[in-house]
C-alpha positions in Angstrom: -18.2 5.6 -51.1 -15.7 2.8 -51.9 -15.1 2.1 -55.2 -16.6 4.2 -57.8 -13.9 6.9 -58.7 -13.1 7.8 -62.2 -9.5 9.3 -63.5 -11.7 11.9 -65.9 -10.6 15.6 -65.0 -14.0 17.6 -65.2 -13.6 21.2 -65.6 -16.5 23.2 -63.8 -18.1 26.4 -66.0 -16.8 29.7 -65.1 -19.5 30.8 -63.7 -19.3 28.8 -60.7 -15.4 30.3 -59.9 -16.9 33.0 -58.2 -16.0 37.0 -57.7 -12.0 36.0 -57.2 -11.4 34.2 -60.3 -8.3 35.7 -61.1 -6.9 36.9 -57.1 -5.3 33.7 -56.4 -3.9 30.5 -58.3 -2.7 26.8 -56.1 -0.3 24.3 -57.0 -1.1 20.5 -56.3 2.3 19.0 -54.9 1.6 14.8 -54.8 3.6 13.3 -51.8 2.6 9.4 -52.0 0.5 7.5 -54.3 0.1 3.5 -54.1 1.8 3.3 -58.1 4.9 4.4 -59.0 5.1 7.5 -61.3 2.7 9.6 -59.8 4.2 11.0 -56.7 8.0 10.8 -55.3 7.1 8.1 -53.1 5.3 4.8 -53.7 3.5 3.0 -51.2 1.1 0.6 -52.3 -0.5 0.0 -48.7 -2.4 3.6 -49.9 -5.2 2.7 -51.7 -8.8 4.8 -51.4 -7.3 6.9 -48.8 -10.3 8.6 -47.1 -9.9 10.9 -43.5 -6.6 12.5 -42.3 -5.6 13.1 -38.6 -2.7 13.9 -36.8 -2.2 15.8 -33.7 0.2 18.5 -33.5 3.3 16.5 -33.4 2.8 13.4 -34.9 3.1 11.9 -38.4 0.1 12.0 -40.4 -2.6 9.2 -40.2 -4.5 8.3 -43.0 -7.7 6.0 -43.5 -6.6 3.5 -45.9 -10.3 2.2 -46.8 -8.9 -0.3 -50.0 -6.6 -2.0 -48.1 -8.2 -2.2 -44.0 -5.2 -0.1 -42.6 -3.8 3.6 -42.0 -0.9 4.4 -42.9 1.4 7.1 -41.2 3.6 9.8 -42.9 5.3 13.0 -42.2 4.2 16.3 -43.9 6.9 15.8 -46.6 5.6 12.7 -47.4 8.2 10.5 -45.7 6.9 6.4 -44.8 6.6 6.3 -41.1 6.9 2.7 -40.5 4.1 1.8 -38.8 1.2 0.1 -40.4 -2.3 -0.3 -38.0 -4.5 -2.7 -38.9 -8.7 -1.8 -38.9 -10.2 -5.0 -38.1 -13.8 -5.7 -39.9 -17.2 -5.6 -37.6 -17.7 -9.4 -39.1 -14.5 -11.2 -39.6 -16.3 -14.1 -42.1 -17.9 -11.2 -43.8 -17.4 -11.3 -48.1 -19.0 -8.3 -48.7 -16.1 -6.8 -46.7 -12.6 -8.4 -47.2 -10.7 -5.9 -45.5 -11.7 -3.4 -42.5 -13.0 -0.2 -44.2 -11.8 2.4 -42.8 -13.2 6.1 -43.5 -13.5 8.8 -40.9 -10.1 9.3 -38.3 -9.7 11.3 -35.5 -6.7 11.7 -33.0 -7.2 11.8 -29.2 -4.9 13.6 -26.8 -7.3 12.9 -24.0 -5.8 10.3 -21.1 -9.2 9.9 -19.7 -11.9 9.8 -22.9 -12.2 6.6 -25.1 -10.2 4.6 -22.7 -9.8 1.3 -24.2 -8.1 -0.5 -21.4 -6.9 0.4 -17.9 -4.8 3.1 -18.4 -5.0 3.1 -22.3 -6.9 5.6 -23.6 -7.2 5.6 -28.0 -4.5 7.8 -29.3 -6.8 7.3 -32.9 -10.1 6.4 -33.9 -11.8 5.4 -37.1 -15.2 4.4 -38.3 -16.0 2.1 -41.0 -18.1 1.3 -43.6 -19.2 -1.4 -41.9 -20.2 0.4 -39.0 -18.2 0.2 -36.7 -15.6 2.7 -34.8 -12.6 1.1 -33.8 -9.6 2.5 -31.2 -5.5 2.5 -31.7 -3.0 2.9 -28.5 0.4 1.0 -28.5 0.0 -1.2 -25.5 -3.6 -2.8 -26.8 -4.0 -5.5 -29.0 -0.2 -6.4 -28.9 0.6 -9.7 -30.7 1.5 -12.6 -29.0 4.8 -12.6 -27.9 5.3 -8.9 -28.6 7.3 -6.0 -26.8 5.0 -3.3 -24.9 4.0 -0.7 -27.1 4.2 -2.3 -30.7 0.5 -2.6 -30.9 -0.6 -2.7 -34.9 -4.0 -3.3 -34.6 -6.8 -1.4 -33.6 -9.8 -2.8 -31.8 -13.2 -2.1 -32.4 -14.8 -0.4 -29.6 -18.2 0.4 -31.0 -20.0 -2.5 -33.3 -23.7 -1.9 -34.7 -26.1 -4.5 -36.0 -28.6 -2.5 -37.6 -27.1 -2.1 -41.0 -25.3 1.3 -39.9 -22.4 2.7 -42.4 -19.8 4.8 -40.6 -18.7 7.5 -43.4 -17.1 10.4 -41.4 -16.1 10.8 -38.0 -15.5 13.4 -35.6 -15.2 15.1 -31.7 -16.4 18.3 -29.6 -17.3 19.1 -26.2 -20.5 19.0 -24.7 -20.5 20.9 -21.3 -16.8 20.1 -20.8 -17.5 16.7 -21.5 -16.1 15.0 -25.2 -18.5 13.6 -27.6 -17.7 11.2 -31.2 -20.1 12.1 -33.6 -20.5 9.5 -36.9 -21.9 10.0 -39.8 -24.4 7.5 -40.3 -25.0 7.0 -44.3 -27.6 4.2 -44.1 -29.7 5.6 -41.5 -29.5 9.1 -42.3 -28.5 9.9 -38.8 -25.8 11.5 -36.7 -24.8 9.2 -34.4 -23.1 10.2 -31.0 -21.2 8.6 -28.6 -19.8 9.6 -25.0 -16.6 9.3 -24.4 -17.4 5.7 -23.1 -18.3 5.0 -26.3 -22.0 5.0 -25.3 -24.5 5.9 -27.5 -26.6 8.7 -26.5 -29.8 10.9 -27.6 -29.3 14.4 -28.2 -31.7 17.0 -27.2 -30.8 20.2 -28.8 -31.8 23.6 -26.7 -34.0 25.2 -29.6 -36.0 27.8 -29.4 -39.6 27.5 -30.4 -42.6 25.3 -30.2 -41.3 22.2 -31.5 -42.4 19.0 -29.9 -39.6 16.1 -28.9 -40.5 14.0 -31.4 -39.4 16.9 -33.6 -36.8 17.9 -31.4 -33.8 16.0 -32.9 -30.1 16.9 -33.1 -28.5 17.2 -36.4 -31.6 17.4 -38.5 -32.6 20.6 -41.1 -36.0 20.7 -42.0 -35.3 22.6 -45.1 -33.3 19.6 -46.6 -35.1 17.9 -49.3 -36.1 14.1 -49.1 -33.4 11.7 -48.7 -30.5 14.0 -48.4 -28.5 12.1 -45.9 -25.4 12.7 -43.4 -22.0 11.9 -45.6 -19.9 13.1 -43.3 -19.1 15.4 -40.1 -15.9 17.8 -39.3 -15.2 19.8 -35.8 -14.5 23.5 -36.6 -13.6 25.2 -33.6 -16.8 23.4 -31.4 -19.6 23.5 -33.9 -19.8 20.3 -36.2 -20.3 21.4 -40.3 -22.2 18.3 -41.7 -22.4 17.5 -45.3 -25.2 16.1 -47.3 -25.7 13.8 -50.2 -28.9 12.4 -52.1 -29.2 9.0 -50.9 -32.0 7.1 -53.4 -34.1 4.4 -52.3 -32.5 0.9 -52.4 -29.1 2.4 -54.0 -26.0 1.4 -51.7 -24.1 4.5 -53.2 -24.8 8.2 -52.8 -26.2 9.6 -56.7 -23.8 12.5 -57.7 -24.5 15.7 -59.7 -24.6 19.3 -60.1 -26.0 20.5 -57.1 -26.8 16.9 -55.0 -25.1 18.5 -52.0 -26.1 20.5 -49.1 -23.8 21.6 -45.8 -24.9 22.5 -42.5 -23.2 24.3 -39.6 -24.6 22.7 -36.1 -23.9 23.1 -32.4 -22.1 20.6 -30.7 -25.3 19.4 -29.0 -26.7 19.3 -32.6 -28.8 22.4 -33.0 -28.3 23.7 -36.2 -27.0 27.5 -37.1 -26.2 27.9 -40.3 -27.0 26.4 -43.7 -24.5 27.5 -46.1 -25.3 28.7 -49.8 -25.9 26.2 -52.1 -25.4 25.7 -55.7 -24.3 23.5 -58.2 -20.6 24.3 -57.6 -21.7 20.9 -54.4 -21.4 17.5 -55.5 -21.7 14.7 -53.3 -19.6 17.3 -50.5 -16.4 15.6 -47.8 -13.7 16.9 -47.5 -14.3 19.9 -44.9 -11.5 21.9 -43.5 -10.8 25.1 -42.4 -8.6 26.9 -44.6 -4.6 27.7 -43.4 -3.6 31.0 -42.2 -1.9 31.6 -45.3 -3.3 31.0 -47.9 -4.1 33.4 -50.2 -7.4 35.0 -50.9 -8.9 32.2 -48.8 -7.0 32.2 -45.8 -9.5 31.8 -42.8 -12.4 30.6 -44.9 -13.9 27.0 -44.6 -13.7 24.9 -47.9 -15.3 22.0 -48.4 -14.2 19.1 -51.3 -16.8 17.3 -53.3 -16.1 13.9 -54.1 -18.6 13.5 -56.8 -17.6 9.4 -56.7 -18.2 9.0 -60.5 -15.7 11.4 -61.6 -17.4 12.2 -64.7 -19.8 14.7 -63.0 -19.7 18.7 -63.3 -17.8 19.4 -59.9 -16.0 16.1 -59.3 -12.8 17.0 -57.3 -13.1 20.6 -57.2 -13.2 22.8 -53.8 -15.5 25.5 -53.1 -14.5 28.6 -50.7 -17.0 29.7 -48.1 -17.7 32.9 -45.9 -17.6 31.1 -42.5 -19.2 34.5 -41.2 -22.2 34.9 -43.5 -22.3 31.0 -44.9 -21.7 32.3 -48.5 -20.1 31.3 -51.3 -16.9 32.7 -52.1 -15.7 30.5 -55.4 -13.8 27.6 -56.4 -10.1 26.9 -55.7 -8.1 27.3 -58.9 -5.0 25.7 -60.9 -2.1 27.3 -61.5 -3.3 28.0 -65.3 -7.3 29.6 -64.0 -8.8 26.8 -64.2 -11.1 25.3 -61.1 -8.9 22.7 -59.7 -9.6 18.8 -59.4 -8.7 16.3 -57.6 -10.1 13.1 -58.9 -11.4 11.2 -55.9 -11.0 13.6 -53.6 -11.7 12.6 -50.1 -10.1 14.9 -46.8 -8.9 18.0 -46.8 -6.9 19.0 -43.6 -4.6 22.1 -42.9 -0.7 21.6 -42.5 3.0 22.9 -43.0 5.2 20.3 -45.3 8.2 22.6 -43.9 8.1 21.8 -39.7 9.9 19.5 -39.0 8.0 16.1 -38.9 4.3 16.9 -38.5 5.1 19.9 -35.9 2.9 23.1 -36.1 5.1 25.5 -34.0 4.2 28.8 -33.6 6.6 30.5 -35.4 5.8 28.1 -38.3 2.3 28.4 -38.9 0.1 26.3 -41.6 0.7 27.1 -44.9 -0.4 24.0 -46.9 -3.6 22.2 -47.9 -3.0 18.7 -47.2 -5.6 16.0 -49.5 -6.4 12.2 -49.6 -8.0 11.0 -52.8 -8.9 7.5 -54.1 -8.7 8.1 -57.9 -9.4 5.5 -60.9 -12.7 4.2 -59.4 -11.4 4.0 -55.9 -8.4 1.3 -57.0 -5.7 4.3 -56.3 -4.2 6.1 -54.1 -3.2 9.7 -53.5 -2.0 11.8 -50.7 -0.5 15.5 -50.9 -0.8 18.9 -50.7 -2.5 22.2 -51.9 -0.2 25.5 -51.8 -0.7 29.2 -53.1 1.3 30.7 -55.8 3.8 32.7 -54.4 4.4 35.4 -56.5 0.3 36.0 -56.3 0.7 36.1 -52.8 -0.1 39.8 -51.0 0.7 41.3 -47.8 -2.2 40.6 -45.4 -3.3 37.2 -46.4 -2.6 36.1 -43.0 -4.3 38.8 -41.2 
């Protein structure tokens, strides 16, 4: 959640690396953190940084959940100047200083999640607060402002139930596009038209089950109180991740093996559990791995965030089959060792060398692009994942 990161580098056992322990090593290359000394640039807007989005040729936009903003930069880490401002669900709220933003998604849609007459969100987030606000450039202008210098967002969806937003995300559902939000407190997927509507979800399963069993985004193999933490588009299908959510505890409880992920349709009917072990701890960051990147190139991997830092797991990133749902192993360091990223939050795929943010075809992704809020959630990190390139074989691509 917040604020409950520890700087602690945990080193998982060997025997959770997995059958290609020694096929392929990574390099962690730190772009921006919010002190000085860690990365080549400083910026101390990022603090707690949780989701990532861009689209294809913009800057990156980061969920800035310390400080109530996102923050924009290029895939070399350059400071885009501007600075969007997530507004709070309650602005005379003290449990919530700031807005808390945590999930982002960009929209190149003209038509969906219009927030005014011809102004349809170019970004979205969700909060902690739960709400899921909008950004375009011509809404929420400041008095006396030029056109399209917008640097707030505007909260388009505001829930008074006690929802927490923790992950965000969008697919299609017959043609039409859908949010889905991972609802923490309510153990729910929540899911939203594209008028920002909530809506009920009736999956097409097979079987005998009744309606009131008949609900999207639930596995009944999941053990009690395992709850939504947050939800990723790959390709159409929605991979949802799990964490132990105790009885009157505002945090999810970390630990070997408090983690589950679930592949679902996008109209929530699920289609694949994948393997679990105790390499999953308190699971995030989903992404589906660049197309070259070593031994893992096409699989999914999935970050655990492990909040406390100090658990078995914290910051590491396990490598999945996306065929079969199995475990491959765990992302290593240059010297063997199961790689860590304290706090680790999003992982997203990207190329540091296009120019700007751009993904052109003759440049394809090559990078693992990370947020992470280390030191208890007070810091800030943003960067990227590459493979050794001497280790690097012919076909890793293919």
């Amino acid at each position: 959640m917040k604020t409950f990161l520890s700087l602690a580098s945990i080193v998982l056992s060997a025997s959770f690396v997995g059958p290609f322990a020694n096929a392929q090593h990574y390099t962690q290359v730190n772009l921006v953190a919010n002190v000085s000394g860690v990365a080549p640039v400083t910026d101390p807007h990022l603090v707690n940084p949780w989701g990532l989005s861009r689209t294809s040729g913009s800057p990156w936009w980061i969920s800035d959940n310390g400080t109530g903003l996102s923050t924009l930069y290029n895939g070399a880490g350059a400071i885009t100047p501007l600075v969007v401002t997530i507004p709070k669900a309650n602005p005379n709220s003290k449990t919530f200083p700031t807005g808390t933003p945590t999930g982002t998604i960009a929209n190149s849609s003209p038509t969906d999640f219009v927030l005014a007459p011809g102004a349809a969100a170019a970004f979205l987030f969700s909060t902690l607060d739960g709400t899921i606000s909008g950004w375009n450039p011509n809404v929420g202008v400041a008095a006396g402002g030029a056109p399209g210098s917008s640097t707030n967002a505007v909260i388009v969806v505001k829930t008074t139930d006690g929802s927490s937003y923790t992950g965000l995300t969008s697919a299609l559902i017959n043609g039409n596009r859908y949010l889905y939000a991972a609802n923490f407190n309510k153990g729910t997927v929540d899911v939203y038209n594209s008028a920002f509507q909530r809506v009920t979800l009736r999956p097409n399963r097979d079987g005998d089950r009744d309606d009131e069993n008949n609900r999207a985004f639930t596995d009944d193999r999941l053990p009690r109180n395992f709850v939504p933490f947050n939800v990723q588009a790959i390709g159409n299908d929605i991979v949802v991740t799990f964490v132990l959510h105790q009885e009157g505890k505002p945090l999810e409880t970390d630990g070997p093996g408090l983690g589950y992920v679930d592949i679902f349709s996008s109209d929530g009917q699920l289609l694949q559990r994948l393997e679990h072990g105790d390499w999953l701890n308190a699971p995030w960051g989903v992404a589906l791995a660049p197309l070259d990147f070593g031994i893992f190139s096409h699989d999914l991997l999935v970050g655990q965030f492990a909040g406390a830092g100090s658990s078995e797991g914290s910051g590491t990133i396990a490598a999945y089959d996306l065929a079969t749902g199995k475990f491959i192993g765990l992302v290593q360091d240059a010297s063997g060792k199961p790689l860590s990223i304290n706090g680790l939050w999003a992982l997203s795929p990207g190329n540091s060398a296009a120019p700007g943010s751009y993904d052109p075809a003759a440049t394809p992704a090559a990078e693992l692009y990370f947020s992470a809020g280390p030191d208890k959630g007070t810091g800030g990190l943003f960067g990227y994942l590459k493979p050794v390139a001497t280790e690097l074989t012919v076909g890793n691509d293919q």
